[in-house]
Residue frames relative to the residue before (quaternion, step in Angstrom):
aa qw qx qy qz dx dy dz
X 1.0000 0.0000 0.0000 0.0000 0.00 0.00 0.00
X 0.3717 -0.7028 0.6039 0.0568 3.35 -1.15 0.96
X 0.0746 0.6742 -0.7341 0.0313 3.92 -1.62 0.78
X 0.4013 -0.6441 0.6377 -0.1316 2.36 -1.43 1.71
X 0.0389 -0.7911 0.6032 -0.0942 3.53 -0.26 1.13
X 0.0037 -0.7944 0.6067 -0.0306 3.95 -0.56 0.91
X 0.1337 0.8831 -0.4423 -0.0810 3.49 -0.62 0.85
X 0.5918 -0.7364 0.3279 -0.0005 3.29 -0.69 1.38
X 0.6285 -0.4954 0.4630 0.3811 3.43 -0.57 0.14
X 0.7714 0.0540 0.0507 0.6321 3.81 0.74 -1.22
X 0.8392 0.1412 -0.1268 0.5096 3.95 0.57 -0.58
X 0.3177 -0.7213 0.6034 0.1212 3.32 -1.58 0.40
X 0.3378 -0.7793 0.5267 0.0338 2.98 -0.85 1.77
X 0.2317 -0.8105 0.5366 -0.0389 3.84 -0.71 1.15
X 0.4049 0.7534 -0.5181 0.0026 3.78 -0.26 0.39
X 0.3009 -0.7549 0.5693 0.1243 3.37 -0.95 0.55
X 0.1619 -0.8544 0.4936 -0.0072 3.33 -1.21 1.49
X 0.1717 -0.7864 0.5886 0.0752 3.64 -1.14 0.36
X 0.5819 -0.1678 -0.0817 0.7916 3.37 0.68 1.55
X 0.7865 -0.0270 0.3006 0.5388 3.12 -1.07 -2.24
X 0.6124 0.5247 -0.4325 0.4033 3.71 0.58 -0.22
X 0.3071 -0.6907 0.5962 0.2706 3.29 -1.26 1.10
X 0.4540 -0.6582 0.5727 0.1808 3.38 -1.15 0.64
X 0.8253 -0.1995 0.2422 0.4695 3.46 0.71 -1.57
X 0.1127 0.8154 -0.5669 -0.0328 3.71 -0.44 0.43
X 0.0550 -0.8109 0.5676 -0.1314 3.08 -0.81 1.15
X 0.2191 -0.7409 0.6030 0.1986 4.12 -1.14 0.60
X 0.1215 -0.7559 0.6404 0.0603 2.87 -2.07 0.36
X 0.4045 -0.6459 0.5230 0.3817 3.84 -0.78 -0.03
X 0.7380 -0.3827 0.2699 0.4858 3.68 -1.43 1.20
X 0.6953 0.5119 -0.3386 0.3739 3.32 -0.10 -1.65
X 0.8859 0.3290 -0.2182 0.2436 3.91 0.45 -1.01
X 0.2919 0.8427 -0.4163 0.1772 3.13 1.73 0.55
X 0.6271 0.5121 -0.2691 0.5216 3.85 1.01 -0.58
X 0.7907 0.2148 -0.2922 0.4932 3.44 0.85 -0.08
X 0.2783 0.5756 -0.4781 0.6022 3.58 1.42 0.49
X 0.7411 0.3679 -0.3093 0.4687 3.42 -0.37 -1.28
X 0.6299 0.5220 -0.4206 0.3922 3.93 0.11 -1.17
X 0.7728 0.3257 -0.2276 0.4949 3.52 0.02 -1.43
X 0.4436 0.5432 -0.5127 0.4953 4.23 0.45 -0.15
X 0.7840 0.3241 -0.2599 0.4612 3.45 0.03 -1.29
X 0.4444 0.5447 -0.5071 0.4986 3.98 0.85 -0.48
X 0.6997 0.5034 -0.2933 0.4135 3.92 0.20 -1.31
X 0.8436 -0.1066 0.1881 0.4915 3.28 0.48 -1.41
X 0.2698 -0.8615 0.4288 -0.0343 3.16 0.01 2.28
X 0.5699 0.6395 -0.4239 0.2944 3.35 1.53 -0.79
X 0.3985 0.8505 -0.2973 0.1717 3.35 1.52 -0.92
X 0.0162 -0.8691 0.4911 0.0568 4.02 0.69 1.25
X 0.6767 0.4224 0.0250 0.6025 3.97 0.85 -0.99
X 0.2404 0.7363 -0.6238 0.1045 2.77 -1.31 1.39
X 0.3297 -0.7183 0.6054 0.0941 3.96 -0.99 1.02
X 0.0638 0.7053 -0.7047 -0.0427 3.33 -1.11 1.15
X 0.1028 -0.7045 0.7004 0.0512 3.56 -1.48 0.96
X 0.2595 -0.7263 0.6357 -0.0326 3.17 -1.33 1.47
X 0.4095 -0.6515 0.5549 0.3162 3.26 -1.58 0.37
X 0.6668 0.1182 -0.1237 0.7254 3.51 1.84 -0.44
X 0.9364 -0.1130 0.2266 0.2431 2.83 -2.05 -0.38
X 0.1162 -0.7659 0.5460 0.3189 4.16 0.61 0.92
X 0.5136 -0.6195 0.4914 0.3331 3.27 -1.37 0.70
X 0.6506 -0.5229 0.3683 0.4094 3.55 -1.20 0.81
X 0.7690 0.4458 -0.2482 0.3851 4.04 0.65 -0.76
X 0.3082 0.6579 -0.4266 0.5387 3.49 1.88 -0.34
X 0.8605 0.3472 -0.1909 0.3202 3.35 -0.11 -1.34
X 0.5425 0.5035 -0.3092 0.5971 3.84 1.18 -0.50
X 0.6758 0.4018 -0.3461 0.5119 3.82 0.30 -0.54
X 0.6922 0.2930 -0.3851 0.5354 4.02 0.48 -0.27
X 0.4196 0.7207 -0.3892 0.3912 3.87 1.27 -0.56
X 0.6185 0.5614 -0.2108 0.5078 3.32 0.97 -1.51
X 0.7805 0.2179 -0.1893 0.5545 4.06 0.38 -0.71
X 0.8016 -0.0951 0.0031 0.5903 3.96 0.25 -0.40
X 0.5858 -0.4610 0.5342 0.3986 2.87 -2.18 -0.20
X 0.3488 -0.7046 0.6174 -0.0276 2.92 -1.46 1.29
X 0.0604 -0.7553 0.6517 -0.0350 3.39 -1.40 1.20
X 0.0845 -0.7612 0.6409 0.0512 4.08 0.14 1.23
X 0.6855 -0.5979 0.4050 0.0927 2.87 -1.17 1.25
X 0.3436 0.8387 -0.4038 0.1246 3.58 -0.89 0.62
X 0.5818 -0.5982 0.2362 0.4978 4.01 -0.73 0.40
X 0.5627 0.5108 -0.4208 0.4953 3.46 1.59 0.03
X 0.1754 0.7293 -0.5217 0.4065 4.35 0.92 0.43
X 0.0322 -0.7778 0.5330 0.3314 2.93 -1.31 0.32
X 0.3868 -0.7875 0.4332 0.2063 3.97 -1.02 0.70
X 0.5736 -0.6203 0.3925 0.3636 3.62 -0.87 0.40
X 0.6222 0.4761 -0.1961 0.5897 3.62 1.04 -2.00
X 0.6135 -0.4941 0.5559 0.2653 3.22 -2.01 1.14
X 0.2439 -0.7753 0.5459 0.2038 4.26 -0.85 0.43
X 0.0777 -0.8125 0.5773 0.0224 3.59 -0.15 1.06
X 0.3556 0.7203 -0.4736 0.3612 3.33 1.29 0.04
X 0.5386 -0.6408 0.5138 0.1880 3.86 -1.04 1.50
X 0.8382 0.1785 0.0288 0.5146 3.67 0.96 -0.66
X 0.0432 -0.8254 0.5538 0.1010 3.50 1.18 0.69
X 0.4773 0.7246 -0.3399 0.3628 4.08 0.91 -0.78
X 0.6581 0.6542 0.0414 0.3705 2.89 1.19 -1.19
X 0.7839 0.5575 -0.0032 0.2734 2.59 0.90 -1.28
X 0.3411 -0.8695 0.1446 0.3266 3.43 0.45 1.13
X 0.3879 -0.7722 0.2139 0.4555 3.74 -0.21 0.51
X 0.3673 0.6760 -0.3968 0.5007 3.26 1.71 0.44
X 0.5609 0.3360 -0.3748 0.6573 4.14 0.74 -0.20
X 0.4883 0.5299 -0.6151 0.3201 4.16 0.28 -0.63
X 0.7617 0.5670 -0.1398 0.2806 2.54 0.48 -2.39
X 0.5561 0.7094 -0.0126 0.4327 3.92 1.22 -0.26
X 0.5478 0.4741 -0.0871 0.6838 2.68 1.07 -1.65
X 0.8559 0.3214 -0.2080 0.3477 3.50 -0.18 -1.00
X 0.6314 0.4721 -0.3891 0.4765 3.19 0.89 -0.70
X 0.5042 0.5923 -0.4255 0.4625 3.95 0.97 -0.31
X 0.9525 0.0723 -0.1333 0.2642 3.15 0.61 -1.25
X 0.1861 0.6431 -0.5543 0.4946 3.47 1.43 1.48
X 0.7681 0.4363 -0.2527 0.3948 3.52 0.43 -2.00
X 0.8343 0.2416 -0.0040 0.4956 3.96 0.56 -1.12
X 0.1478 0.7922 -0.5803 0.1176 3.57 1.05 1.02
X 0.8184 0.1175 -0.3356 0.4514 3.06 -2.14 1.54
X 0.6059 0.3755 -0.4982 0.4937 3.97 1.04 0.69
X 0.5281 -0.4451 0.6259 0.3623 2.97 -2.07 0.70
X 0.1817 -0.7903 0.5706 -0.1300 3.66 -0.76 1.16
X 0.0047 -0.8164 0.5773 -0.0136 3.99 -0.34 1.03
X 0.1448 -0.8341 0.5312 0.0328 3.33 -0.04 1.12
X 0.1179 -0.8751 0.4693 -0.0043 4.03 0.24 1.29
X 0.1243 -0.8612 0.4707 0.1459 4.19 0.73 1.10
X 0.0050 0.8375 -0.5235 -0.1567 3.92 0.12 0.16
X 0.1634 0.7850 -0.5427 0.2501 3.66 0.27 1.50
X 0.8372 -0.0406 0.1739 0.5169 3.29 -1.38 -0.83
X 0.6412 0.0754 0.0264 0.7632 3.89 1.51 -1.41
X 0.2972 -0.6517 0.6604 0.2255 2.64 -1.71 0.90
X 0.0734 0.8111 -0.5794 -0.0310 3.47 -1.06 1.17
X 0.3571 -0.7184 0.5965 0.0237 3.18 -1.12 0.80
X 0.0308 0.8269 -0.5441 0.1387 3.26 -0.38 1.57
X 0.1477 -0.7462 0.6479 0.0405 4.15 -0.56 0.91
X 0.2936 -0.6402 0.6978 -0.1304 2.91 -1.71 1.59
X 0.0213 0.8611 -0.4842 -0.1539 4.03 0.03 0.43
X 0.5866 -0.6879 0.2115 0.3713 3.17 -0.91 0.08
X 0.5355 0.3120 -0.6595 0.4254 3.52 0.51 1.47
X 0.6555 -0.5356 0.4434 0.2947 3.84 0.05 1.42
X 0.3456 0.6226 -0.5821 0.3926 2.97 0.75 1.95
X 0.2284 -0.8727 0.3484 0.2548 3.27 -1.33 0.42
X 0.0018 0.9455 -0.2717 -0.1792 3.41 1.06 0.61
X 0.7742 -0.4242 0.1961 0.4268 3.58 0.89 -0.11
X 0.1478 -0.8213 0.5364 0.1263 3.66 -0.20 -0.59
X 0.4746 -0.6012 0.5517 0.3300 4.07 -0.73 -1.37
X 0.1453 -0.6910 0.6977 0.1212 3.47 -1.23 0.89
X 0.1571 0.7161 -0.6798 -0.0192 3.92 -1.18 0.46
X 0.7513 -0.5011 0.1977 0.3811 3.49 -1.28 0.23
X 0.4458 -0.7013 0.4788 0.2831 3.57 -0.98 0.73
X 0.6296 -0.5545 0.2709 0.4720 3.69 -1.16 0.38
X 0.4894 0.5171 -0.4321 0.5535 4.39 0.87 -0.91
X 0.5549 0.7137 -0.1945 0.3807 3.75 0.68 -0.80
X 0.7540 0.3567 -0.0116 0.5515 3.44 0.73 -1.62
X 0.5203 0.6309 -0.3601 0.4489 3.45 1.40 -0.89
X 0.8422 0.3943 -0.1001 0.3540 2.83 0.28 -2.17
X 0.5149 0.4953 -0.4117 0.5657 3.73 1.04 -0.02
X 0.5871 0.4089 -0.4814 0.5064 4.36 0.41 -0.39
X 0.6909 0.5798 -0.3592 0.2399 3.25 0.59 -0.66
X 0.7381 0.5186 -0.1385 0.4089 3.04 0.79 -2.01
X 0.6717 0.5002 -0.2299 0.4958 3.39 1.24 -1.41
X 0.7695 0.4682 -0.2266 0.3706 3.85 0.40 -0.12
X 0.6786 -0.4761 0.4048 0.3861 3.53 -1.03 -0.29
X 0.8744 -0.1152 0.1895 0.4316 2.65 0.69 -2.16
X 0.4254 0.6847 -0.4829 0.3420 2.95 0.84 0.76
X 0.5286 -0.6328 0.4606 0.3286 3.78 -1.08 1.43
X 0.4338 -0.6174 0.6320 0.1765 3.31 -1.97 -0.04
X 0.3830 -0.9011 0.1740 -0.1054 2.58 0.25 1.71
X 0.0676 -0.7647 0.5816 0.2691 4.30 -0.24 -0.78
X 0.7830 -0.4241 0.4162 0.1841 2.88 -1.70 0.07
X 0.3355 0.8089 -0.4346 0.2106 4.08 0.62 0.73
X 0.5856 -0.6821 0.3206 0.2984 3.10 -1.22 0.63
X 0.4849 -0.7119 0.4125 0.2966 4.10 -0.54 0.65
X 0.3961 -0.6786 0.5685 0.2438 3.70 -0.86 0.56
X 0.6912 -0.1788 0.1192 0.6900 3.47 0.72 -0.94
X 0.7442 -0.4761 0.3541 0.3067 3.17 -2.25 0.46
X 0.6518 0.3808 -0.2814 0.5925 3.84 1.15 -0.93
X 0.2654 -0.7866 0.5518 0.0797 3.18 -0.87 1.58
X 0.0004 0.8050 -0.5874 -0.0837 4.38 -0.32 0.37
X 0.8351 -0.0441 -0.4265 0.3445 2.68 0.52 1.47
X 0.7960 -0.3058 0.1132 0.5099 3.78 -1.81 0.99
X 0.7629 0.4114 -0.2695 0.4197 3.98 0.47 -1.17
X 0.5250 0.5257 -0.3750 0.5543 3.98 1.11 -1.20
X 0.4508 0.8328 -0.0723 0.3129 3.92 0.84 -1.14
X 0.7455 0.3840 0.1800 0.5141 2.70 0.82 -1.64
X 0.7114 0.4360 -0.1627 0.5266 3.24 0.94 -1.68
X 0.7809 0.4235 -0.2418 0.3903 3.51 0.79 -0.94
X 0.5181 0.5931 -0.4125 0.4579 3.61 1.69 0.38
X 0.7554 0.4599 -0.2028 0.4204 3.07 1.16 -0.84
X 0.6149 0.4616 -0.3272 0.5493 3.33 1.09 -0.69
X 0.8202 0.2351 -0.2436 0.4611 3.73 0.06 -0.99
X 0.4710 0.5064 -0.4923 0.5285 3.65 0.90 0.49
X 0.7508 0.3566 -0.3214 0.4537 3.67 0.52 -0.43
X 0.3968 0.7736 -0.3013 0.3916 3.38 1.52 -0.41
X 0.8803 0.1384 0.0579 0.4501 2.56 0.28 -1.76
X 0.2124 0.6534 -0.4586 0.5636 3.28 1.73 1.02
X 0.8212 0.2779 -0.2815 0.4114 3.51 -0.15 -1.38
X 0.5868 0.4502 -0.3809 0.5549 4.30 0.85 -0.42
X 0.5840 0.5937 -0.3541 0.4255 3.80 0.70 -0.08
X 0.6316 0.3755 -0.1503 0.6614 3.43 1.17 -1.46
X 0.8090 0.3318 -0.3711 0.3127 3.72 0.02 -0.73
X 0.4745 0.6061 -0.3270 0.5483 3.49 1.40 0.11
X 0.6741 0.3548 -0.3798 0.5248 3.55 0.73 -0.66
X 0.6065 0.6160 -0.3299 0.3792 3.66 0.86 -1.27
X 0.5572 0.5626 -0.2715 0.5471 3.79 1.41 -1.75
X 0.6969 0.4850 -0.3388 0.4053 4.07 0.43 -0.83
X 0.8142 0.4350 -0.0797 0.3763 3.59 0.72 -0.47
X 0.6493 0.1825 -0.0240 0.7379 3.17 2.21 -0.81
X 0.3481 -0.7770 0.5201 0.0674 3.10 -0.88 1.36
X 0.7322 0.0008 -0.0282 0.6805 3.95 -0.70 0.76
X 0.1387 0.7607 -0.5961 0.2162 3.10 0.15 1.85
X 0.1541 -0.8151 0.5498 0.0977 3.51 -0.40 0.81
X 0.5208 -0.6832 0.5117 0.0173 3.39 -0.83 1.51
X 0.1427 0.7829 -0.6049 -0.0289 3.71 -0.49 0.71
X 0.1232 0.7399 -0.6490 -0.1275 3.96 -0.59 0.50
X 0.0440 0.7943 -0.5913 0.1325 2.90 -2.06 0.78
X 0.3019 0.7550 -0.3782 0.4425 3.33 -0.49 0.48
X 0.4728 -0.8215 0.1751 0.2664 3.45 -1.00 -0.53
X 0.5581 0.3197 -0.5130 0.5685 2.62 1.88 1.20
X 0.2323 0.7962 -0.5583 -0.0186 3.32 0.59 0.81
X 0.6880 0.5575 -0.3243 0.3328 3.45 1.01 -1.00
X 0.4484 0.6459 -0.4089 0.4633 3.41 1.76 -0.64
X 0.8169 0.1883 -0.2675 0.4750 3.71 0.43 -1.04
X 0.2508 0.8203 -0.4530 0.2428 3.77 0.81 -0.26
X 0.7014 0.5096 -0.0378 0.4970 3.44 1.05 -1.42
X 0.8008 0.2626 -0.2198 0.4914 3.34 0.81 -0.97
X 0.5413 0.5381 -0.4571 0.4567 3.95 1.05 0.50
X 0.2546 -0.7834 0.5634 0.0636 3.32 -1.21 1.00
X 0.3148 0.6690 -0.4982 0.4530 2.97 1.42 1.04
X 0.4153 -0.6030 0.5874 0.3448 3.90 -1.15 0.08
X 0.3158 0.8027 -0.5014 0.0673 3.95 -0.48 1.08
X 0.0834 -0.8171 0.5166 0.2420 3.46 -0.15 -0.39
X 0.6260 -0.5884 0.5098 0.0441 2.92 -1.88 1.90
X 0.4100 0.5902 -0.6864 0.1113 3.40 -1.01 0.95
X 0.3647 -0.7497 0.5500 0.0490 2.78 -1.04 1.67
X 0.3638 0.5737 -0.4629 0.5694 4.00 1.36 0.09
X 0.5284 0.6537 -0.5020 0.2036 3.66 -0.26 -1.14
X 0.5379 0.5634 -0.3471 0.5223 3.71 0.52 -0.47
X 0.7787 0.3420 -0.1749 0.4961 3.34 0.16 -1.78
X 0.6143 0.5371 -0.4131 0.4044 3.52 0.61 -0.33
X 0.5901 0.6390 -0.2958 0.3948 3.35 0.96 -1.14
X 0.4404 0.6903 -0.3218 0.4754 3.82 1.48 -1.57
X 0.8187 0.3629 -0.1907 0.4021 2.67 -0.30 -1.78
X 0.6296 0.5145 -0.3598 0.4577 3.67 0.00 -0.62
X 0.5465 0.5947 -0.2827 0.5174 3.84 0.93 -1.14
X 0.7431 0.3313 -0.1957 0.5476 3.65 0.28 -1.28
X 0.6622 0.4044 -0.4894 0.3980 3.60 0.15 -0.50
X 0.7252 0.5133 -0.2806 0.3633 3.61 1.01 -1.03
X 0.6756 0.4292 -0.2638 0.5383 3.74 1.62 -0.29
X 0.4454 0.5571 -0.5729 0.4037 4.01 0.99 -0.06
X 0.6217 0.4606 -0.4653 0.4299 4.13 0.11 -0.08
């Protein structure tokens, strides 16, 4: 058994594998990562391998506390990957797109494969179909777009994420909602149209955490898996235990 450990900015992402099957994913706040980790292994002792991805630097005691139950493999640009990197700055490169990249190209081998994350950034990342990686775009997510009307203005509120009644907003908040939503809208059918021009039998992955929010409003053919990340982990570790 495999654990997948994802840490975040504010939450920690947990999932637990059996080969390719996900067993369980579950979250916690910073503070509860040692007793998260305790009661997992109570559940499921078989667990041998574990993968931790950070947005920064894992803290030196993160890693000694999962040390204690398996062997541990923290992500990084020094990892090895399966898919060729054409990426100009692999360094760079976030280990969230790694984690992506691969899962695209285990799950959908020999396809041209857009992989569209809808998080904090939306990034868009293309896998073709000789299990290259070549790059893709990151631009601002929708919690993102909110918080920038805000900060940057007088008066505009600080908004959330909600769904729009109609395109002509009549008022400051309706306004709002319908820049962000149908600006990102018609963002993602923009990019996958350009992507759809250039790559034949392109298969569309969205995911993240507003994917299902926009999932609905794209008249493109894609398909939503909001696991895809964690899948990606897991694949990562299976490909570094050697």
């Amino acid at each position: 058994m495999n654990l997948v450990v994802d840490i975040g900015n504010t939450l920690i992402k947990y999932a637990v594998f059996e080969r390719k099957k996900l067993l369980v994913d579950q979250k916690s706040e910073q503070g509860e990562f040692t007793a998260t980790i305790k009661g997992l292994f109570e559940v499921y002792p078989k667990i041998s391998h574990a993968i931790i991805a950070s947005v920064k630097k894992v803290p030196d005691q993160t890693f000694k506390v999962l040390s204690l139950f398996c062997e541990v493999h923290v992500l990084s640009h020094t990892s090895k990957i399966p898919y060729k990197n054409s990426y100009a700055s692999p360094q760079t490169l976030g280990i969230d797109r790694m984690a992506l990249a691969t899962a695209a190209f285990y799950k959908y081998p020999g396809t041209n494969v857009l992989v569209i994350d809808m998080g904090t950034c939306i990034t868009y990342d293309l896998v073709n179909d000789y299990g290259e990686y070549l790059g893709g775009a990151i631009s601002p997510g929708a919690e993102m777009r909110y918080r920038a009307m805000h900060n940057q203005t007088d008066g505009l509120p600080q908004l959330k994420l909600a769904s729009i009644l109609d395109t002509i907003g009549n008022t400051t908040e309706s306004c709002m909602h319908s820049g962000v939503v149908n600006g990102i809208s018609l963002e993602l059918e923009g990019v996958i149209a350009q992507y759809q021009q250039r790559f034949k039998h392109l298969t569309v992955i969205l995911t993240g955490g507003n994917a299902q929010f926009f999932a609905k409003r794209l008249k493109n053919s894609i398909f939503a898996n909001s696991k895809f990340l964690l899948e990606g982990l897991n694949y990562l570790l299976e490909y570094n235990k050697n």
